[in-house]
C-alpha atoms as a printed R data frame, in Angstrom:
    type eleno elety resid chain resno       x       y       z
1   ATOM     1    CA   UNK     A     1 119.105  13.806   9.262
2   ATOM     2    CA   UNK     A     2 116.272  13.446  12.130
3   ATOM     3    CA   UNK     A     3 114.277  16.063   9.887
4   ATOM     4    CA   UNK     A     4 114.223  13.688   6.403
5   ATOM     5    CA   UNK     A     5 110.832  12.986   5.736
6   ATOM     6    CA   UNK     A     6 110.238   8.661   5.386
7   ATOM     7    CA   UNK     A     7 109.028   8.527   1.918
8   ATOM     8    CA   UNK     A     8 107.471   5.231   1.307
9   ATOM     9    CA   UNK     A     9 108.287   2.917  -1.633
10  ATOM    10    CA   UNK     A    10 106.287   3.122  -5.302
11  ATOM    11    CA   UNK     A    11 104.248   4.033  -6.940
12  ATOM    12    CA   UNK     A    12 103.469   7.016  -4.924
13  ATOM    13    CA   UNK     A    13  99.517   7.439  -5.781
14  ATOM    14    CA   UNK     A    14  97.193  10.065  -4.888
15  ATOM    15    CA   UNK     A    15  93.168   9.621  -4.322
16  ATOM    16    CA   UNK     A    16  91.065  11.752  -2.857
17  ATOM    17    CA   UNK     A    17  89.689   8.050  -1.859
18  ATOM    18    CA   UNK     A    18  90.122   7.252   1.886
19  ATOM    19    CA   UNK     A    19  89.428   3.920   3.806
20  ATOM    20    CA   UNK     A    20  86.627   5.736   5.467
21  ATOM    21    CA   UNK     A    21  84.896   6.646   1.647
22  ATOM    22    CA   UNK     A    22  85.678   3.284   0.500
23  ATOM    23    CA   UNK     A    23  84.004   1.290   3.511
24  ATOM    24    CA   UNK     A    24  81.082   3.808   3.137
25  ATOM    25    CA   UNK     A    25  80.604   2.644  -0.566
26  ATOM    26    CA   UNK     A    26  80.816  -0.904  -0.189
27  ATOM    27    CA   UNK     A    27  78.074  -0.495   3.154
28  ATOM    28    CA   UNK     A    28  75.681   1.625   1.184
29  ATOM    29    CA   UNK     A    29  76.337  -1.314  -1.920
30  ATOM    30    CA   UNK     A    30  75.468  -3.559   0.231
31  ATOM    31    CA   UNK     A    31  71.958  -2.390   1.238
32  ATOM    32    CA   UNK     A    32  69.761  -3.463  -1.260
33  ATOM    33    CA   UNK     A    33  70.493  -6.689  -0.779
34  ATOM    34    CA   UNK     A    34  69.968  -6.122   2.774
35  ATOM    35    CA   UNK     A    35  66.568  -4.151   2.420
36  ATOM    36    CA   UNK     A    36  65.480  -6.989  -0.055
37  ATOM    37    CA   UNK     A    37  65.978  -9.779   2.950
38  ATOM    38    CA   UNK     A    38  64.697  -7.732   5.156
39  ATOM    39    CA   UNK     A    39  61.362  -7.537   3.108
40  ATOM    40    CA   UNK     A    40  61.434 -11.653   2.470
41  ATOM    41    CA   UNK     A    41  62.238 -12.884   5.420
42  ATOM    42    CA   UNK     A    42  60.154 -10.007   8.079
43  ATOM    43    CA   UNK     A    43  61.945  -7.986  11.129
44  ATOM    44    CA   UNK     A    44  63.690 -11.445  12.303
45  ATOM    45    CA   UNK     A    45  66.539 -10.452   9.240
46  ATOM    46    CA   UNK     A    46  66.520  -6.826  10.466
47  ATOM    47    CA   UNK     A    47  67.344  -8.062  14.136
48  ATOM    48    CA   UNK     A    48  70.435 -10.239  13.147
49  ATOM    49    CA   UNK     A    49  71.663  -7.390  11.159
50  ATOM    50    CA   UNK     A    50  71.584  -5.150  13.902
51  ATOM    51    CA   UNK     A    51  73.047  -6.978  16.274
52  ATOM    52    CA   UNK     A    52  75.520  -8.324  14.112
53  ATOM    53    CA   UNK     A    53  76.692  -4.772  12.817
54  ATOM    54    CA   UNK     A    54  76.663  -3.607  16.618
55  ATOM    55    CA   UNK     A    55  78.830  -6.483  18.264
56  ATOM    56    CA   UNK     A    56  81.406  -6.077  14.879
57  ATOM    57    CA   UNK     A    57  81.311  -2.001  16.199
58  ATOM    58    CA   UNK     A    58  81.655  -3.378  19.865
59  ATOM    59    CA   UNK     A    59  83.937  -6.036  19.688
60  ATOM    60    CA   UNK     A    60  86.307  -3.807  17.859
61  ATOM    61    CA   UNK     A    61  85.937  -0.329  20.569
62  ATOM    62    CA   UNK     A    62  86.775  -3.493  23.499
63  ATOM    63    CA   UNK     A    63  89.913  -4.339  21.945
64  ATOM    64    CA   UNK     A    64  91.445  -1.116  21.314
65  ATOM    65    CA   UNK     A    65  90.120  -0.086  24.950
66  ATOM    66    CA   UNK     A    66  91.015  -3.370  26.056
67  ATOM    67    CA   UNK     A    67  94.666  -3.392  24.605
68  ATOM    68    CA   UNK     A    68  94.858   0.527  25.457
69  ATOM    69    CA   UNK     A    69  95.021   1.022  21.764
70  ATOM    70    CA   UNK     A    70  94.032   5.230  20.754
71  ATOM    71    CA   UNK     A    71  90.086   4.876  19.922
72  ATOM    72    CA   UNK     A    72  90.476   5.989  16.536
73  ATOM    73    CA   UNK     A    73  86.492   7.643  14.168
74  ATOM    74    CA   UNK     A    74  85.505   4.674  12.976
75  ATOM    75    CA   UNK     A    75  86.216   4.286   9.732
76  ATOM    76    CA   UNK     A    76  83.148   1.570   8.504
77  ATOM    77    CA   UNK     A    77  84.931  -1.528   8.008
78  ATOM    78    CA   UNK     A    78  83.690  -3.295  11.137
79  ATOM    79    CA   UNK     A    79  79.888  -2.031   9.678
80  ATOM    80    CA   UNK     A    80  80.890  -3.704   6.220
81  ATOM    81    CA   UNK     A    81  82.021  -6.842   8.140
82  ATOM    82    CA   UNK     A    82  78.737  -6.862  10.214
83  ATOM    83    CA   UNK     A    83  76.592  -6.683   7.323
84  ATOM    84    CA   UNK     A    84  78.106  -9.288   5.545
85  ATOM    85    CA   UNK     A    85  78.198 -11.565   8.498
86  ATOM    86    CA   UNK     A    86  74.706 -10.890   8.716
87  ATOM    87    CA   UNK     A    87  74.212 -11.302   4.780
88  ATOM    88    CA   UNK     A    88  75.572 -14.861   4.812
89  ATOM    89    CA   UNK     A    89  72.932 -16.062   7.573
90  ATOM    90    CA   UNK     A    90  69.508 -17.612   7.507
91  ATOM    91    CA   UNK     A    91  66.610 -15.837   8.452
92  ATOM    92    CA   UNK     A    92  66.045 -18.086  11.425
93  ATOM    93    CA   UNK     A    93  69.562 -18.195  12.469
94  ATOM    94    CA   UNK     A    94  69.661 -17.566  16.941
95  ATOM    95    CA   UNK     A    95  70.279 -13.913  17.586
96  ATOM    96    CA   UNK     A    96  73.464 -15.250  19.610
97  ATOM    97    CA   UNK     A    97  74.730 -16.945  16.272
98  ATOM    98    CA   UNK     A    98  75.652 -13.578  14.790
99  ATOM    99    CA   UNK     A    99  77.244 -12.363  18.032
100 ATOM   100    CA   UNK     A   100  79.867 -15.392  18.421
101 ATOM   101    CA   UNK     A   101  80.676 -14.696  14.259
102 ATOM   102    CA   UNK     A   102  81.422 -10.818  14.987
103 ATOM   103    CA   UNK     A   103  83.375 -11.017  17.956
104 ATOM   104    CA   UNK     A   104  85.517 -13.799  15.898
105 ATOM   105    CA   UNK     A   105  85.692 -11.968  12.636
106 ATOM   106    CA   UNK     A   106  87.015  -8.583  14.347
107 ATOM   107    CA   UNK     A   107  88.855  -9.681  17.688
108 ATOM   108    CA   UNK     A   108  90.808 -13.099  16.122
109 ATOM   109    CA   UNK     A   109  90.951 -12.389  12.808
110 ATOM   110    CA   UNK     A   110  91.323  -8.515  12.350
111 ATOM   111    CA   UNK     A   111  92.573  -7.526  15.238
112 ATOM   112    CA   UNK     A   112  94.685  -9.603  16.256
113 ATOM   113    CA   UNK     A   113  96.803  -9.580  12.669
114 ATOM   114    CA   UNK     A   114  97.335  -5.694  13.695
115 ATOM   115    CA   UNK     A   115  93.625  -4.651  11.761
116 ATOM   116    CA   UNK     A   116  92.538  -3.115   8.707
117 ATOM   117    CA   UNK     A   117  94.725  -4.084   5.670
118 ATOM   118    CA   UNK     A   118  96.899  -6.179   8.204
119 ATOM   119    CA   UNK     A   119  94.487  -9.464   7.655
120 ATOM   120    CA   UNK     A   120  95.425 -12.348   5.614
121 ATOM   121    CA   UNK     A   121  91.724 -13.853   5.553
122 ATOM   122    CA   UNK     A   122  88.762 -11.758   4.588
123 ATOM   123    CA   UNK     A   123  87.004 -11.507   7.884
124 ATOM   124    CA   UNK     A   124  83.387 -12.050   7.483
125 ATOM   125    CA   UNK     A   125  84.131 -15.451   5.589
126 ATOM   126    CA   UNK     A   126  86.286 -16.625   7.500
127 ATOM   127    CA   UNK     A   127  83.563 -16.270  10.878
128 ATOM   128    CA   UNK     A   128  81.213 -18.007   8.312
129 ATOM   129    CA   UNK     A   129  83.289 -20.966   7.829
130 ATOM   130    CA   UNK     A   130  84.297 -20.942  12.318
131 ATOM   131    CA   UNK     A   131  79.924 -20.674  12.310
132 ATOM   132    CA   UNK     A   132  79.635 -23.757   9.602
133 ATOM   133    CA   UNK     A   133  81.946 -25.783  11.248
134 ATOM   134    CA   UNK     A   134  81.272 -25.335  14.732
135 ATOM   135    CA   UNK     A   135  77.366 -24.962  14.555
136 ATOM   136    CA   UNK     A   136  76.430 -26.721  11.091
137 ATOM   137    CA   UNK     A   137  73.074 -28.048  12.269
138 ATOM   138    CA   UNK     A   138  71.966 -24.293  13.160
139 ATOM   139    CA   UNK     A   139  74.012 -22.813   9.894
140 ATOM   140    CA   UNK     A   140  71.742 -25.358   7.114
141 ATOM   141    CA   UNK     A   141  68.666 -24.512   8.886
142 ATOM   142    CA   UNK     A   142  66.329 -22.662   6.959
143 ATOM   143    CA   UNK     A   143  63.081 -24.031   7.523
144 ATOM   144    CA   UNK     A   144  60.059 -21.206   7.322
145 ATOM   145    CA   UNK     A   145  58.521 -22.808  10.543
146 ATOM   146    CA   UNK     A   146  61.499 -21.443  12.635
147 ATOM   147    CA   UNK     A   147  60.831 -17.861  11.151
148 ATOM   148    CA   UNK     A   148  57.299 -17.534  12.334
149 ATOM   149    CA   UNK     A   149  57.297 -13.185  11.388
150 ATOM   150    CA   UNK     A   150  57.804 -14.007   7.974
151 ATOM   151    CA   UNK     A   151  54.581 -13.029   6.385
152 ATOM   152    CA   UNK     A   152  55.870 -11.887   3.451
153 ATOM   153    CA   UNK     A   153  56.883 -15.408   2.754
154 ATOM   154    CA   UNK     A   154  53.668 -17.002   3.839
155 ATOM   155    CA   UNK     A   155  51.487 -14.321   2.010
156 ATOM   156    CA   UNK     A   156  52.965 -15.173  -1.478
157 ATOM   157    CA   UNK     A   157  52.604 -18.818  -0.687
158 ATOM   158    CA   UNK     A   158  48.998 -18.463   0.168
159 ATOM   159    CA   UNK     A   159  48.145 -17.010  -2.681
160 ATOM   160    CA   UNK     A   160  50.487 -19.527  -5.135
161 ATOM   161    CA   UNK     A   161  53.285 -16.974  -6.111
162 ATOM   162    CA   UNK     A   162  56.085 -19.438  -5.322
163 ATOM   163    CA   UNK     A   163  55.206 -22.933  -3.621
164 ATOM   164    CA   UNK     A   164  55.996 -24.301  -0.457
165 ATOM   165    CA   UNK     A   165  58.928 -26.802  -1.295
166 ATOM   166    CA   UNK     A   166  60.702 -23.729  -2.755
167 ATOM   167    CA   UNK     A   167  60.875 -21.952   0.734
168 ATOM   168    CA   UNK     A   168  60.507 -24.617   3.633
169 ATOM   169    CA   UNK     A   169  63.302 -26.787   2.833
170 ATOM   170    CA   UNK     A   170  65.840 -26.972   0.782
171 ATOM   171    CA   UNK     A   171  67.995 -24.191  -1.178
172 ATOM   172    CA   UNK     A   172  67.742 -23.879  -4.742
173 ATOM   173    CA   UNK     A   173  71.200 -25.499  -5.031
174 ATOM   174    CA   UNK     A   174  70.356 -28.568  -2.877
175 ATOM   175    CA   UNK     A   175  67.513 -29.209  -5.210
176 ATOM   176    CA   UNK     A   176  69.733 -28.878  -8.373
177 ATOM   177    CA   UNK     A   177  71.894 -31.079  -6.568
178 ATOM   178    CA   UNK     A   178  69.074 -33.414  -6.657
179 ATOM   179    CA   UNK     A   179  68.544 -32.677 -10.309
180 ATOM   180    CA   UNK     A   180  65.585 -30.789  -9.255
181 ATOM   181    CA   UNK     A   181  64.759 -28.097 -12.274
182 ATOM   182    CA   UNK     A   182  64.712 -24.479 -10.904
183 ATOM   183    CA   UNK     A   183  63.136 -21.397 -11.978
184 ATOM   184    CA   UNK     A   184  65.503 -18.560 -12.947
185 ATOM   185    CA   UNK     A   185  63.344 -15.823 -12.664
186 ATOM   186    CA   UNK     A   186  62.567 -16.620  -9.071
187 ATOM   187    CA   UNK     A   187  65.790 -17.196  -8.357
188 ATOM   188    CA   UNK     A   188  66.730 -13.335  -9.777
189 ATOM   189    CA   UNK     A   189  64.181 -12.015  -8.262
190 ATOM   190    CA   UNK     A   190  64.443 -13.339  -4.981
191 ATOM   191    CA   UNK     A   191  61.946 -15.703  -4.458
192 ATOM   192    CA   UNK     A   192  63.314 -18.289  -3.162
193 ATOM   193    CA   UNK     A   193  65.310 -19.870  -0.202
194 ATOM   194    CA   UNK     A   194  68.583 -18.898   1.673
195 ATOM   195    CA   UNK     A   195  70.643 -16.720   3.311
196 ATOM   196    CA   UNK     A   196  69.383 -13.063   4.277
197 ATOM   197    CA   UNK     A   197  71.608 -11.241   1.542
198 ATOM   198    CA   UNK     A   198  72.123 -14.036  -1.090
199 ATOM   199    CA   UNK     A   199  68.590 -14.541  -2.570
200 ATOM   200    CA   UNK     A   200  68.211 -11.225  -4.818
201 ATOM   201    CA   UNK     A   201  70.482 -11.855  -7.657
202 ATOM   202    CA   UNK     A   202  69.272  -8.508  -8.514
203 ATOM   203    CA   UNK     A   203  69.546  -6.485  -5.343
204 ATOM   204    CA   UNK     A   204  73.175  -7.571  -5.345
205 ATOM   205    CA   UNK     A   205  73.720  -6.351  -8.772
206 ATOM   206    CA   UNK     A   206  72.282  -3.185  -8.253
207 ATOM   207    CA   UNK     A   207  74.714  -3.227  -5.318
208 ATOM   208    CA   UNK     A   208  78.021  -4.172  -7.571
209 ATOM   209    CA   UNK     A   209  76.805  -1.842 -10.175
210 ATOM   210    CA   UNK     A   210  77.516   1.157  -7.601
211 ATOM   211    CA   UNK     A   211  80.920  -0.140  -6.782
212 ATOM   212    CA   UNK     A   212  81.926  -0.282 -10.104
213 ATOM   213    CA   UNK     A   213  80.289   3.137 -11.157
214 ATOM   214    CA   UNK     A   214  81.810   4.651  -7.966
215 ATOM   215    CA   UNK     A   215  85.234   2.915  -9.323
216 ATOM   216    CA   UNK     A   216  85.953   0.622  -6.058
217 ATOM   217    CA   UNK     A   217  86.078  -2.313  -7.787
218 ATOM   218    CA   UNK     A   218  86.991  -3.105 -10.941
219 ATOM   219    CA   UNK     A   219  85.587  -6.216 -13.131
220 ATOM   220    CA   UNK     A   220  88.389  -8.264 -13.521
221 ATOM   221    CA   UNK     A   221  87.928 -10.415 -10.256
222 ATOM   222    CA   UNK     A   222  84.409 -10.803 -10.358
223 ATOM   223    CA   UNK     A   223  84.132 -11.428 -14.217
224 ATOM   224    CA   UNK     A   224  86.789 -14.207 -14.408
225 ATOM   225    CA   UNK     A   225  85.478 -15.388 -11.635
226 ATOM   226    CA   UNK     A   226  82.172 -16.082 -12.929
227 ATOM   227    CA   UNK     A   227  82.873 -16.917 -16.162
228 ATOM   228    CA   UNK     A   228  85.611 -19.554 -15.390
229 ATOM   229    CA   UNK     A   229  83.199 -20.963 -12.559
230 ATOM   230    CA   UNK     A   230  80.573 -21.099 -15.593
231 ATOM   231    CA   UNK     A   231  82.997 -23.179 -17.888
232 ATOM   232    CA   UNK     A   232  83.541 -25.336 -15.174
233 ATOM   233    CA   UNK     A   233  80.114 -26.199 -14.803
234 ATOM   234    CA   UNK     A   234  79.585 -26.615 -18.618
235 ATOM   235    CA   UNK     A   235  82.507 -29.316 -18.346
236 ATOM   236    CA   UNK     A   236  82.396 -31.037 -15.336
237 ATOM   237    CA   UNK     A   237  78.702 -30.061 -14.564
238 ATOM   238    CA   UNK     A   238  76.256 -32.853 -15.374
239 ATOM   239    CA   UNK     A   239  73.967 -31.217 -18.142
240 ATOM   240    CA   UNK     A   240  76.994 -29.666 -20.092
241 ATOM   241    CA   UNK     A   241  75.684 -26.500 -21.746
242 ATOM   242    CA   UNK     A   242  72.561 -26.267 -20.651
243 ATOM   243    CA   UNK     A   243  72.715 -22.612 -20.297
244 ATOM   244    CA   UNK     A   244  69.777 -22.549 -17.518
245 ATOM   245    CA   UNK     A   245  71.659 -25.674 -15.156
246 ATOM   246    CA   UNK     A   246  75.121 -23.018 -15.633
247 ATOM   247    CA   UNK     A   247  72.724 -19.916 -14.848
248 ATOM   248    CA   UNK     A   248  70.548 -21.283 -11.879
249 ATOM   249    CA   UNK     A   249  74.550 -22.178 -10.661
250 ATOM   250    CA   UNK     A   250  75.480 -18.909 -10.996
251 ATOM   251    CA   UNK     A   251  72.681 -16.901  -9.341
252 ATOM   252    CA   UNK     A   252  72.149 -19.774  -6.742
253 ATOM   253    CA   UNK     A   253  74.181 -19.904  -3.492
254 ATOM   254    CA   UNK     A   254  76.477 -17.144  -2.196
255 ATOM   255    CA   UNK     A   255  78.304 -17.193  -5.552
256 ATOM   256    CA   UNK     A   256  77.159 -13.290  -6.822
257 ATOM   257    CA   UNK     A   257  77.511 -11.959  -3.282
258 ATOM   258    CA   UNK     A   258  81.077 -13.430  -2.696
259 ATOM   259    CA   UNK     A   259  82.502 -12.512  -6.410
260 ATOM   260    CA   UNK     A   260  81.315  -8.358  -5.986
261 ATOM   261    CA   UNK     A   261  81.416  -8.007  -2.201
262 ATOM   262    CA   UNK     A   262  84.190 -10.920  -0.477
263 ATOM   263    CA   UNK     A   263  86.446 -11.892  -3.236
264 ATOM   264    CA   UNK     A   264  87.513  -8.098  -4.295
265 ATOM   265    CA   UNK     A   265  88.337  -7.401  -0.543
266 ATOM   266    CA   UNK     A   266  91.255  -4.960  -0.701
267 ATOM   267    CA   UNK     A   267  92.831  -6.267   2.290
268 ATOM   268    CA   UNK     A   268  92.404 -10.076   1.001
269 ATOM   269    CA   UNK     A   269  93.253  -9.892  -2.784
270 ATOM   270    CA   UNK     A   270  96.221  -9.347  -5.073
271 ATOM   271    CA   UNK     A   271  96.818  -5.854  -6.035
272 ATOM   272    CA   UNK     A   272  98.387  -6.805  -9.699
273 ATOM   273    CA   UNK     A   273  96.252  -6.734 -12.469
274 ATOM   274    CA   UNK     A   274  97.436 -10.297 -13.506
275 ATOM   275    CA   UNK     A   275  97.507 -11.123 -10.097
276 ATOM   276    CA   UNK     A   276  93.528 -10.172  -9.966
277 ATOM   277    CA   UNK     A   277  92.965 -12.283 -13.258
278 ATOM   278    CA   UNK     A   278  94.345 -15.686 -11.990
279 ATOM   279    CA   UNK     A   279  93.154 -15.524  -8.424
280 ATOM   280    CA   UNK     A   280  89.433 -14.925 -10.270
281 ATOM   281    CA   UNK     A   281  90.045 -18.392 -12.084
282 ATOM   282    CA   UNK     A   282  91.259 -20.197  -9.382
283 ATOM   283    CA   UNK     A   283  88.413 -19.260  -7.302
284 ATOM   284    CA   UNK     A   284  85.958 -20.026  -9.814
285 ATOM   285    CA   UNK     A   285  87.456 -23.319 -10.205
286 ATOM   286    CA   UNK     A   286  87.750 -23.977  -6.787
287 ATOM   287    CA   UNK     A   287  83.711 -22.927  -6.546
288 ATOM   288    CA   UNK     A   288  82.965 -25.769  -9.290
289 ATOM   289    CA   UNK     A   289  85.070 -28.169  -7.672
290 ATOM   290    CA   UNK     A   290  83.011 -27.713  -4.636
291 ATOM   291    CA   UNK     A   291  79.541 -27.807  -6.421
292 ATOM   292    CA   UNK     A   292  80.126 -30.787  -8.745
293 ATOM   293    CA   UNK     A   293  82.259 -32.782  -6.285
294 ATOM   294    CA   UNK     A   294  81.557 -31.494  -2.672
295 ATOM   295    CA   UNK     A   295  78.920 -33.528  -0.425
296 ATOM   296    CA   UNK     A   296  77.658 -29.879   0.712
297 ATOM   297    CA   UNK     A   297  75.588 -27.887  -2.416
298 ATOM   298    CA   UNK     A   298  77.538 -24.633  -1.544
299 ATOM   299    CA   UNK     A   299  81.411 -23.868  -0.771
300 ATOM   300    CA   UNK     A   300  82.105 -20.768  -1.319
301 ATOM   301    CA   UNK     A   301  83.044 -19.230   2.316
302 ATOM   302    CA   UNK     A   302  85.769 -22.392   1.877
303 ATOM   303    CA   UNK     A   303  86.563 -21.125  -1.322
304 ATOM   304    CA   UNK     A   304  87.624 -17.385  -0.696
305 ATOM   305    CA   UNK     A   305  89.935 -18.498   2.454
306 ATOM   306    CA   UNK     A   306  91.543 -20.755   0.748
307 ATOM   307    CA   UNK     A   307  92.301 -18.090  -2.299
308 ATOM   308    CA   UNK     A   308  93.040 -15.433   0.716
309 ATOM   309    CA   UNK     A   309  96.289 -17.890   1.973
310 ATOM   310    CA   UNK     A   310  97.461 -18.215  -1.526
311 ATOM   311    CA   UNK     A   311  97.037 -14.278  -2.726
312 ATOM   312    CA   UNK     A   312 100.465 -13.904  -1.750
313 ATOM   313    CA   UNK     A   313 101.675 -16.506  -3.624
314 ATOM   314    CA   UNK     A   314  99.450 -15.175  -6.544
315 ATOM   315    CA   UNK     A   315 101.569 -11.755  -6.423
316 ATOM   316    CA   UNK     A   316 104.419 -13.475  -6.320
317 ATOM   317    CA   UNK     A   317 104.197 -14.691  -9.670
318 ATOM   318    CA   UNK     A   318 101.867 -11.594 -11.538
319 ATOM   319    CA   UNK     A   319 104.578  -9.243 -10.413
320 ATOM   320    CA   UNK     A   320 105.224  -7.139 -13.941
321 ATOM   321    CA   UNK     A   321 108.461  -6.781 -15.200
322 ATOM   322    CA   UNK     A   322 110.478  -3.296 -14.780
323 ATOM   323    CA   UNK     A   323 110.868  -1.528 -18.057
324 ATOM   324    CA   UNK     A   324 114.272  -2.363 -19.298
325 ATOM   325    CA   UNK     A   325 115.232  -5.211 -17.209
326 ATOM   326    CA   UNK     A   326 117.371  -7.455 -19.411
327 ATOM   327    CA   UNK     A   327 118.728 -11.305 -18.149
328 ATOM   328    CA   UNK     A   328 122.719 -10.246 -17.767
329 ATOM   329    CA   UNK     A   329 124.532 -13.091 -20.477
330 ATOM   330    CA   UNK     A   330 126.961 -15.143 -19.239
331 ATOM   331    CA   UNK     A   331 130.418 -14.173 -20.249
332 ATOM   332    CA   UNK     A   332 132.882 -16.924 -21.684
């Protein structure tokens, strides 16, 4: 009996798919939308990237040493985590900023839940949301001055491709909070203000477009997602259907970067196909509630933790029926 093999439960699925492939895909998705803030906002974007992929690979070789854990090839989620750390801060951000959000992403909340596939809480957003409430002041800071390598930036200014207010203040969402009107080219594009990886509508589409040609994500997070979020902001949003208020929504903010890259986190979502349907809508609604409603213009690092805790709750209730389970009648 001490020779039986332990043969897991079903379905019993092969791939030749690995953690190690998968990671790879999602890091190599995510560079254009790196490459693209590297080119707006100068070497200052390529710094916090670097150090914040490097203290995710760190923090994670300390703990296993630490806790006399086998040191195990890496197999690229800490890089994933590091870029998208990285990804969801400003230009200017303090080179120790990125360090305090790895070491919390991998050591409290991947780590210490046992590590890959054992988190509840998608790392990287929840180290945003520890960053946005412990250091908010240096979080909403994205004032060109800070930057001071960004030439890029200045360049186009000088010569009137974008103007100033567009860049040294403000995000695009904070001015269509203040019923500011917003170009949607610039804001596909890129040129505009915010974060390092959520500017380039584009780049990140060219980045989901290779996870969903390379099959690691499929389109039924991200699309009802977006389209329930859109509804949402046709309702409740204060210009109804104005398709280019529910667009400049869409492609503003964190919103394209967390529905692709955050929200279809293996380790964070449901794994039911109805399962991946409602926790789409809820998140979208939850990400209108928090644009129409919230004080801040953006909400969605908030938004994906709060779907992470109730994913289980999610497959729970999307669990499909066996084939030929019938209710047994009562007999009289």
């Amino acid at each position: 009996m001490s020779d039986m093999y332990n043969v897991s439960y079903a379905p019993h699925i092969t791939s030749n798919y690995s953690t190690r492939n998968i990671m790879q895909d999602v890091a190599i998705a995510l560079i254009p939308a790196s490459l693209f803030g590297i080119y707006n906002f100068g070497l200052r974007a390529l710094m916090i990237l670097m150090i914040s992929v490097l203290t995710c690979v760190m923090t994670e070789y300390l703990f296993l040493k630490f806790s006399k854990k086998p040191i195990t090839k890496s197999d690229y989620s800490e890089v994933v985590t590091g870029m998208l750390i990285a990804l969801n801060l400003s230009a200017n951000s303090p080179l120790w900023l990125p360090v305090i959000g790895g070491v919390f992403a991998i050591w409290v909340v991947k780590m210490l839940y046992g590590g890959i596939g054992q988190n509840f809480m998608n790392p990287a957003m929840a180290a945003r949301c520890f960053l946005l409430i412990s250091f908010p002041t240096r979080m909403a800071n994205y004032a060109i001055e800070s930057i001071g390598a960004n030439t890029n930036l200045i360049n186009k200014m000088y010569y009137g491709a974008i103007s100033v207010d567009s860049i040294s203040g403000a995000t695009p969402l904070a001015g269509l909070k203040a019923g500011e009107s917003i170009k949607l080219f610039d804001m596909f594009i890129g040129n505009i203000n915010g974060t390092i990886g959520e500017t380039s509508a584009l780049a990140i589409l060219i980045g989901a477009s290779y996870l969903i040609y390379r099959k690691i994500i499929t389109l039924r997070i991200p699309l009802s997602y977006l389209v329930s979020f859109a509804v949402f902001i046709a309702v409740f949003g204060s210009k109804g259907m104005d398709l280019n208020f529910i667009f400049a929504h869409i492609l503003g903010g964190g919103l394209l970067l967390a529905a692709f890259f955050m929200a279809t986190d293996y380790s964070t979502s449901p794994i039911t196909p109805n399962g991946k349907v409602i926790y789409g809508i809820l998140l979208g609604i939850l990400s209108g509630v928090f644009r129409v409603y919230g004080a801040s213009p953006e909400g969605t690092s908030y938004v994906i933790i709060i779907g992470n805790m109730l994913v289980p709750f999610i497959e729970k209730i999307s669990l499909p029926k066996p084939f030929g389970k019938e209710k047994i009648k009562d007999v009289e």
